[in-house]
MARRO-958228 format. One record per residue: residue number from 1; x, y, z of N, C-alpha, C in turn; residue in three letters. Coordinates in steps of 0.05 Angstrom, whole numbers, plus 5000, padded with zeros to 4 digits. Each point is the difference from the previous one (the first is absolute). Layout:
i;n.east;n.north;n.up;ca.east;ca.north;ca.up;c.east;c.north;c.up;aa
NUM;X;Y;Z;X;Y;Z;X;Y;Z;ALA .
...
//
This chain:
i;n.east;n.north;n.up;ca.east;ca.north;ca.up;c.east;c.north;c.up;aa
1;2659;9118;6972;4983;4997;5023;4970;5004;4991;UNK .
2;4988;4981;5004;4967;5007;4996;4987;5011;5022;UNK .
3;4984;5020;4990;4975;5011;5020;4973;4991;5000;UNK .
4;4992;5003;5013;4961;4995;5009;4993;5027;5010;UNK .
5;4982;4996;4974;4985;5028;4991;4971;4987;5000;UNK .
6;4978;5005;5022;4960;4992;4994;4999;5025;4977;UNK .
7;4984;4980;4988;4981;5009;4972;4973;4991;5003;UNK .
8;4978;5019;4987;4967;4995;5003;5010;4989;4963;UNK .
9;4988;4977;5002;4993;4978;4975;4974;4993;4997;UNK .
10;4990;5001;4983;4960;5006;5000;4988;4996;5028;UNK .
11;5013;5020;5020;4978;5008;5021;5011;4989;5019;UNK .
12;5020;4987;4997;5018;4988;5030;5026;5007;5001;UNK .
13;5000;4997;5028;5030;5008;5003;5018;4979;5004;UNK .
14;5019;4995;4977;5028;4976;5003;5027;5010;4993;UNK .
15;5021;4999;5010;5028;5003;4996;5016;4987;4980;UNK .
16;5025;5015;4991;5015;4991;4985;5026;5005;5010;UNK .
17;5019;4985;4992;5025;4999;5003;5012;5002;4969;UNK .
18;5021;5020;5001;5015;5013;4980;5021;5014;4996;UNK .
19;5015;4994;4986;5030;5010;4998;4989;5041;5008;UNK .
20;5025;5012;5004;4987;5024;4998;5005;5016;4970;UNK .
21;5006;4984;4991;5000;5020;4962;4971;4986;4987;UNK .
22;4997;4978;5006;4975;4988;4996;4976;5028;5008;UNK .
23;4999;5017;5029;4982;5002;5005;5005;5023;4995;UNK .
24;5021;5012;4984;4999;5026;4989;4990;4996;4973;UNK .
25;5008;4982;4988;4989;4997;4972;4973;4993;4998;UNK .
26;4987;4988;5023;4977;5004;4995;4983;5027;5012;UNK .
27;5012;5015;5010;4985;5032;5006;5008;5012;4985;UNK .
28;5020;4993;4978;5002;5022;4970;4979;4989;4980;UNK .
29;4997;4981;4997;4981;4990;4981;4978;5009;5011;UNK .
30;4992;5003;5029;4978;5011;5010;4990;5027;4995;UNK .
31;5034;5006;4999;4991;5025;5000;4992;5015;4969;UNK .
32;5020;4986;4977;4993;4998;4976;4971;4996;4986;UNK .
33;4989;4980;5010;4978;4999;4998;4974;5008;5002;UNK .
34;5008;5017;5024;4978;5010;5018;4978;4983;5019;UNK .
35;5013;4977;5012;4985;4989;5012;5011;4980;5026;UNK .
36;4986;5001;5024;5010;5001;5030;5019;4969;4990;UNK .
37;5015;5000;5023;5011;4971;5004;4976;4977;5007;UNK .
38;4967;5014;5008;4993;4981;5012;4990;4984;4976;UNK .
39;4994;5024;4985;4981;4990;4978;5024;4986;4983;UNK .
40;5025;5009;4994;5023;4986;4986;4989;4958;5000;UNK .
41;5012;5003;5033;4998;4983;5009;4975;4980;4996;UNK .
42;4979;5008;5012;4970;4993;4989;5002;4985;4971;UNK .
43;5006;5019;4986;5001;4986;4968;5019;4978;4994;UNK .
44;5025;5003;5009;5021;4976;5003;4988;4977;5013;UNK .
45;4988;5006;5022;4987;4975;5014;4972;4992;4988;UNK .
46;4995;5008;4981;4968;4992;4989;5009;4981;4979;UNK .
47;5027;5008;4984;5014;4974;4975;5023;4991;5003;UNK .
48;5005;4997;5029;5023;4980;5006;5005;4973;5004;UNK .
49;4971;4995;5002;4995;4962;4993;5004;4990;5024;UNK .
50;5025;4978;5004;5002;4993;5019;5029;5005;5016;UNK .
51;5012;5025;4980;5024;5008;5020;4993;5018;5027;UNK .
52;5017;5001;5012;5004;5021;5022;5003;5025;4991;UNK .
53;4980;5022;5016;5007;5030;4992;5015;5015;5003;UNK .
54;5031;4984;5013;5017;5021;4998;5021;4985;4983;UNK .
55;4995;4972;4990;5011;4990;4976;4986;5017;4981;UNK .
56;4976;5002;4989;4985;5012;4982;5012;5029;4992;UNK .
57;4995;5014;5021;5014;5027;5008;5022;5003;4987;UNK .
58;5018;4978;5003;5027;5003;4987;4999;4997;4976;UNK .
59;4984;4975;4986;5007;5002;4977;4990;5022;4978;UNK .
60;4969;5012;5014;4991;5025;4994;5023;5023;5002;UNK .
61;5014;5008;5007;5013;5017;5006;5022;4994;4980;UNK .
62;5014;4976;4989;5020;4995;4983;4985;4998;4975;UNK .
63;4980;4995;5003;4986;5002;4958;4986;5021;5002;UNK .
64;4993;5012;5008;5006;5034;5004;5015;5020;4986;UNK .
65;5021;4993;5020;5021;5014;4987;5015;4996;4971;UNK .
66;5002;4969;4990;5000;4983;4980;4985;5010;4978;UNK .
67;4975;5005;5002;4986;4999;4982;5006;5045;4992;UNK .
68;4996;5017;5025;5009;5027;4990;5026;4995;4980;UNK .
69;5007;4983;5016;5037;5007;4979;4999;4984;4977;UNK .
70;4976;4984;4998;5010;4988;4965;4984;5027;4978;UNK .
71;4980;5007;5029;4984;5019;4976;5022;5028;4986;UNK .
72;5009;5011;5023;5020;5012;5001;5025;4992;4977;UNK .
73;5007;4986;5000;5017;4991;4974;4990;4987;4981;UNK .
74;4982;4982;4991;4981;5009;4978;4995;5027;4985;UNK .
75;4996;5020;5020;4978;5022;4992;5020;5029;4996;UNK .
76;5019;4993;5014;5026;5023;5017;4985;5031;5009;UNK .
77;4970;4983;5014;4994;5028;5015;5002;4993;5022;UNK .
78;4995;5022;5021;4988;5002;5033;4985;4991;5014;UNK .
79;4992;4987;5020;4984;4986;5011;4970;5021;4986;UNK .
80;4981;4976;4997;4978;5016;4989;4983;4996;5012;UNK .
81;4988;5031;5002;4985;5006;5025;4965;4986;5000;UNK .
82;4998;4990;4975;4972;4987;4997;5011;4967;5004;UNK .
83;5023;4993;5019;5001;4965;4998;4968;4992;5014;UNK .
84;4994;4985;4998;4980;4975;5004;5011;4975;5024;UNK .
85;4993;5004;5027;5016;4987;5011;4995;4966;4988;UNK .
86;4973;4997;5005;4992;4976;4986;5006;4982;4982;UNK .
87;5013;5019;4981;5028;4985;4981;5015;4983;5010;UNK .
88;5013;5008;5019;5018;4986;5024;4986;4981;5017;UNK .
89;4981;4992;5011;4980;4983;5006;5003;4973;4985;UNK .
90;4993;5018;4979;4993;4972;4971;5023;4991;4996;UNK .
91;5027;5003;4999;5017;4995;4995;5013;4979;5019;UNK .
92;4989;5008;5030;5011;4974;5021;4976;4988;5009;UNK .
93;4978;5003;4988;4982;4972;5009;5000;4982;4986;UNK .
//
């Protein structure tokens, strides 16, 4: 079942629709990171091109997680607390 959840995206307010593990995984990463959903969001919607932001959203949220876990088995440490979200940016624009 998807929900509709409003989000402030550079200074406006627009909705998303999203599975609900979707919108937990993205308030862990939020919360990981230290930074609001709005601003999450904000940045997803500044290099999403010409997808939709809650397509964007998604695929943010799956190379995400993708990318902790290759570091993670590469490295065989713990999420590391200096990630760079931006890494992940570069990776799906």
């Amino acid at each position: 079942m998807l929900l509709c959840k409003n989000v402030i995206v550079n200074g406006r307010r627009t909705s998303m629709r999203l599975d609900r593990e979707t919108w937990l995984s993205l308030a862990d990463i939020c919360f990981r990171e230290k930074v609001t959903i709005h601003e999450l969001c904000s940045k997803i919607d500044s290099i999403k091109g010409r997808s939709g932001l809650s397509s964007a959203t998604r695929l943010f949220v799956l190379t995400y997680f993708r990318y902790i876990l290759s570091k993670y088995e590469k490295e065989s440490f713990t999420f590391p607390r200096e990630f760079n979200p931006d890494e992940v940016f570069k990776k799906i624009s």
